[in-house]
N, C-alpha and C positions, 0 to 999 in steps of 0.2 A: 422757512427752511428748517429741515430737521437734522438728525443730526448725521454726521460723513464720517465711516469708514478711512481713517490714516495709520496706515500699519504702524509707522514711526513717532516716537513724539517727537524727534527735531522736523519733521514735517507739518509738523500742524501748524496751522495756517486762521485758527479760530478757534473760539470757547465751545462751538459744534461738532469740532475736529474730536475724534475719539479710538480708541482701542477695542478690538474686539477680544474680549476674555475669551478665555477657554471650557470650553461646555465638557463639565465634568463627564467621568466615566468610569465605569467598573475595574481596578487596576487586574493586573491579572492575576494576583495572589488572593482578592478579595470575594469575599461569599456569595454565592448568585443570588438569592433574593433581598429586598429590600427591606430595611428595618421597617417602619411603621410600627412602634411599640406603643407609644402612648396610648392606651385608653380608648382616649376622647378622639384619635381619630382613627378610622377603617379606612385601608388598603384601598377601599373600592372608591374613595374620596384621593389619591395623588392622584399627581395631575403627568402626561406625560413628560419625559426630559426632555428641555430643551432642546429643538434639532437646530436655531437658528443663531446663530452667540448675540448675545448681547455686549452693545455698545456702552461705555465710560468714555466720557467726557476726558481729555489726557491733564485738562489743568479743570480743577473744581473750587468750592468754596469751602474753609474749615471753618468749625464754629468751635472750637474747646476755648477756655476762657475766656468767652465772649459774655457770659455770667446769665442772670435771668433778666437784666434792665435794657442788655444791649443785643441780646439774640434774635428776638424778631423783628428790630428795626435791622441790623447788621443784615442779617438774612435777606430782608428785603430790598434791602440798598443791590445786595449782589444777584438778585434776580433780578432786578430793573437794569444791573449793568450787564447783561446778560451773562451772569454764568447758568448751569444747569443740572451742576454735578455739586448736592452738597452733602457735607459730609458731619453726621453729628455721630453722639454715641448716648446711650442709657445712662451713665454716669454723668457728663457733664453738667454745669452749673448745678452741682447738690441736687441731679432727674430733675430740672425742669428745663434744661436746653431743648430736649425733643417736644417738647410743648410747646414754646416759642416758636420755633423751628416750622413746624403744621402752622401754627397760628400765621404765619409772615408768606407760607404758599398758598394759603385761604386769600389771605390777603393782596398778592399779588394774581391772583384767578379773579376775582373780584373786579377790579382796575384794570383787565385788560394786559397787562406784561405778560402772563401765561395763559394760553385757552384751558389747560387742564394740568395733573398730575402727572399724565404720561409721557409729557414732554422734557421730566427731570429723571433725575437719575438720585436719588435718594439711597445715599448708606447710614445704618446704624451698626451700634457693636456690641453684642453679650458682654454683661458684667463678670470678673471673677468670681462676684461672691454667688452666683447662679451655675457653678459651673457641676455638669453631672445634668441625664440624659430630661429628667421630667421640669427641672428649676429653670431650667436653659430656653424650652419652650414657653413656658412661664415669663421669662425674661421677654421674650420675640413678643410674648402677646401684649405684656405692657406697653413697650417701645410703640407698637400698631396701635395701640387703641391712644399713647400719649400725641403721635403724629396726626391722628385721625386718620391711616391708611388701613387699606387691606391686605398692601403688601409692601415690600420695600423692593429696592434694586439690588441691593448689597446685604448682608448680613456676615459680620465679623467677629470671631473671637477675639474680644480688645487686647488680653494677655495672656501669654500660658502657665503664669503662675499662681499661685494661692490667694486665698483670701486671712487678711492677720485680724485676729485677737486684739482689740486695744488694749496696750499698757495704761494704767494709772502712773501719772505722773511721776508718781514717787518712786516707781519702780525702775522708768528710764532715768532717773537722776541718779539712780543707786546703781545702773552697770556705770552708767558715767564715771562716776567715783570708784566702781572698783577695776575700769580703767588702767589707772595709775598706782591702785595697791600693789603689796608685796601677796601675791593670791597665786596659786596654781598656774602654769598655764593653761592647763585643763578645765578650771573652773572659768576664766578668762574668757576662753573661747563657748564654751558653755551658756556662757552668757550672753555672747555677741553671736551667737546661730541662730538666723532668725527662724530658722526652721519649727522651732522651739513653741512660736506664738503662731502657728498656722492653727489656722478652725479647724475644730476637729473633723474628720476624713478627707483632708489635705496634705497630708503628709508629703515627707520627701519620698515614702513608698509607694505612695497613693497617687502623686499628680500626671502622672503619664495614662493613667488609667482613666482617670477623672476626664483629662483632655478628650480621651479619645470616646466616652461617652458625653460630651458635648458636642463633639465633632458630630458622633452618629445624630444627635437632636436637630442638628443644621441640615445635615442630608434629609431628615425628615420633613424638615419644614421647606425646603427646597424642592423637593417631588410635592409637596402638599399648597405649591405655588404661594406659599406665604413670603417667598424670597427669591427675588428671579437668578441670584451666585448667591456662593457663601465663602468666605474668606477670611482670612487672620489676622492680627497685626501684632508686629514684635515676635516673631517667632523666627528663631535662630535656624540653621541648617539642621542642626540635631532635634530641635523642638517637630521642624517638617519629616525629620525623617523619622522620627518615632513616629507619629500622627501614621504615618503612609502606611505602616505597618499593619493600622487596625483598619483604617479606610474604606469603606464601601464606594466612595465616590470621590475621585481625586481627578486634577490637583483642587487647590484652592485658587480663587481666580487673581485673586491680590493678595500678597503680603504688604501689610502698610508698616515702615520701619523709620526710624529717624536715619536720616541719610541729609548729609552735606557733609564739604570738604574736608571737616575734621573730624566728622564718621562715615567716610565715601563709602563702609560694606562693602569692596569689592568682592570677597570671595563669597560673600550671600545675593549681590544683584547676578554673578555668575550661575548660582545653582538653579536662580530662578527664572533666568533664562531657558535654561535647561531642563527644566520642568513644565513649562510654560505656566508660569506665573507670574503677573504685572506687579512689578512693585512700585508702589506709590509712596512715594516722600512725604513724610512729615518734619517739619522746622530745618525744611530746605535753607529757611534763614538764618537758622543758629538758634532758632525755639527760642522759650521766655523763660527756661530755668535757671538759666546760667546766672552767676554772683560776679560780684567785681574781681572774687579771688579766682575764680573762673576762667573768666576773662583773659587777669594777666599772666596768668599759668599756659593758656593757651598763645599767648604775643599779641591777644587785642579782640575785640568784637569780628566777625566773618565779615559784615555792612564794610569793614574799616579796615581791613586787611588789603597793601599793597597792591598784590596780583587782582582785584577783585574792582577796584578804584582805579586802576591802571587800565584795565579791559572798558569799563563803563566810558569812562574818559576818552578810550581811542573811539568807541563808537559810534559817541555824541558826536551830530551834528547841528549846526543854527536851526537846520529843517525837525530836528527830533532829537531828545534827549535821552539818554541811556542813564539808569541808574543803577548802583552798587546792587540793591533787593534784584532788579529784574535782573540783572546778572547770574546771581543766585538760580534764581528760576530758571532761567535759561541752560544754566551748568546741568542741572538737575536730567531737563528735558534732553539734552543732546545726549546725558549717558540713557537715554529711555526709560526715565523715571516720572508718572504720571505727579504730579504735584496737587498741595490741596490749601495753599495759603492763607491766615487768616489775618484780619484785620476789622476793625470797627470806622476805618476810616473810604466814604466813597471813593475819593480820591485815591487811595493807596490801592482801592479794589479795580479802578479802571490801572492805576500802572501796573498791578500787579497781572492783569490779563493782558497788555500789552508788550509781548513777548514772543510774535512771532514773525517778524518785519525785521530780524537781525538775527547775525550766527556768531558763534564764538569762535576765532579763531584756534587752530590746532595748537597752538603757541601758547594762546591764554586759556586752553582749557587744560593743558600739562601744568601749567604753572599754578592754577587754582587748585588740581588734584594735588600739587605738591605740599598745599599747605599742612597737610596729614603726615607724609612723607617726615617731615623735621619733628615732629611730637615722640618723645622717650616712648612713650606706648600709647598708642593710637588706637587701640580699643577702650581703653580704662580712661585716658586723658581728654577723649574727643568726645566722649560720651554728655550730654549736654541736659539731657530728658531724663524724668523721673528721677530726679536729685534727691527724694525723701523716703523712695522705695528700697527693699531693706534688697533686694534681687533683681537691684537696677541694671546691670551688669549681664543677665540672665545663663548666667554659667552654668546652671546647673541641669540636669538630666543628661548629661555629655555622653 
């Protein structure tokens, strides 16, 4: 069986069940012909757009710090448990996740679980520090040659911010301590901009530019069938709506964001409805950045959170158990948020597919949204991911 067309993800009914993206288009502010700049490929080599949408899978496999020892076993396990939507990026495990990653769909071609490649739905993601029109393709060809593909199903902008300069140690110890000196506050703030250590031609005047010639290197490689969508992740309302401005081919098919209840994104899953753009949740579970102080700032782990233990509880029955996680998931899917779960464990990977044999009632899914609802600020406070990033928050280009 391949894979089924469900408009909805609280419809989905299977790891086959899927979303049809939206088959980009010329906006109508945008320039009639097609980029095609690079070089190394001629106009007379794209391939025509898309006339048919492609299908995503609405719940997939994540692979981020799943490391280099456990990504091809991990990966395997979850195509034996049948998922078919997995989802890595050029970064992960210090670039050798997408290595494992091929290695574990070679291996399950091999043995039988998969007849071929095109039975899966494979995303990767552009690096920041690639970003800008000729590096960006650069990026796409290593991702394909580390997969061992020709092409992928997805291609993503991971972030729309900068690539930083490392500090020498001495250096971060030394704003630390002038922290709390008697210093300007000019010099103060000076020092805490991180703007400051962006690689050179990243600037804070530069990155809207910079984006939107990454953007055009996607549309390229997208007419040039190297990528069947092209898509973002982390990119704010304003991040999209500058992007739209330079666009030759809009929308993006997914925006992937960290979404759950104590970062629901309501007015960004709105605009991108409204776009027609699929957004897909990442650490629908509460992610793996969060600290104890974390934590108790927010009144506990999301797993352990009242509303969430309350819902799983009533749904359990002797014939089948409901868990706090697949709860989660489930929240995610009924606001129509494609999810991408990860785990190293098989067992977690069949409960976490195990999500479509129950609904959340309107009752307990007001009460899970509400968990955001009581946080002082529920943009800054709920925010869970990228705890180390200096523009984790991504406020900036407003």
């Amino acid at each position: 069986m391949g894979f089924q067309l469900v408009s909805k993800a609280s419809d989905a009914r299977s790891l086959l069940d899927c979303v049809a993206l939206t088959t980009p288009s010329k906006p109508a502010r945008a320039v009639d012909q097609p980029s095609i700049r690079n070089s190394n490929d001629k106009p007379d080599t794209a391939v025509q757009l898309a006339s048919n949408p492609v299908l995503m899978p609405w719940v997939g496999f994540g692979t981020y710090r799943l490391g280099q020892r456990q990504s091809r076993s991990a990966t395997y396990h979850a195509l034996d448990a049948g998922y078919r939507n997995i989802d890595t990026a050029f970064i992960y495990g210090g670039q050798t996740t997408e290595i494992e990653v091929g290695k574990a769909i070679n291996d399950a071609i091999q043995n039988g679980i998969i007849t071929d490649r095109e039975e899966l739905f494979v995303t990767t993601k552009q690096w920041r520090e690639y970003h800008c029109y000729d590096k960006s393709l650069q990026c796409l060809d290593l991702s394909l040659e580390r997969l061992g593909m020709d092409y992928v199903d997805c291609w993503m902008m991971h972030w729309p911010g900068p690539c930083w300069e490392s500090k020498p140690r001495q250096e971060r110890d030394q704003i630390k301590n002038n922290r709390g000196s008697k210093r300007s506050q000019e010099e103060n703030d000076t020092d805490m901009d991180p703007w400051k250590n962006a690689k050179e031609g990243m600037g804070k005047d530069e990155i809207i530019a910079l984006r939107a010639e990454t953007w055009r290197a996607m549309e390229d490689a997208y007419r040039l069938g190297k990528t069947r969508s092209i898509a973002v992740s982390n990119f704010t309302i304003q991040h999209l709506e500058s992007l739209k401005q330079s666009a030759t081919l809009w929308p993006p098919a997914i925006n992937q964001i960290e979404c759950h209840p104590y970062y629901p994104q309501n007015d960004l899953l709105e605009y991108c409805k409204k776009e027609g753009i699929v957004v897909q949740a990442y650490a629908a579970l509460g992610g793996q950045d969060g600290t104890k102080a974390k934590w108790k700032e927010l009144g506990g782990k999301l797993l352990e959170s009242p509303p969430v233990v309350s819902a799983a509880s009533k749904l359990s029955n002797p014939l089948k158990k409901v868990t706090p996680a697949q709860v989660l998931l489930r929240w995610a899917l009924q606001r129509n948020c494609a999810i991408v779960p990860k785990t190293s464990s098989p067992v977690r990977m069949k409960e976490n597919a195990n999500v479509f044999d129950f609904i959340l009632a309107a009752g307990d899914m007001e009460a899970i949204s509400n968990l955001s609802s009581r946080l002082e600020n529920e943009v800054s406070v709920g925010r869970l991911c990228w705890r180390t990033e200096p523009l984790r928050m991504l406020d900036f280009n407003l």
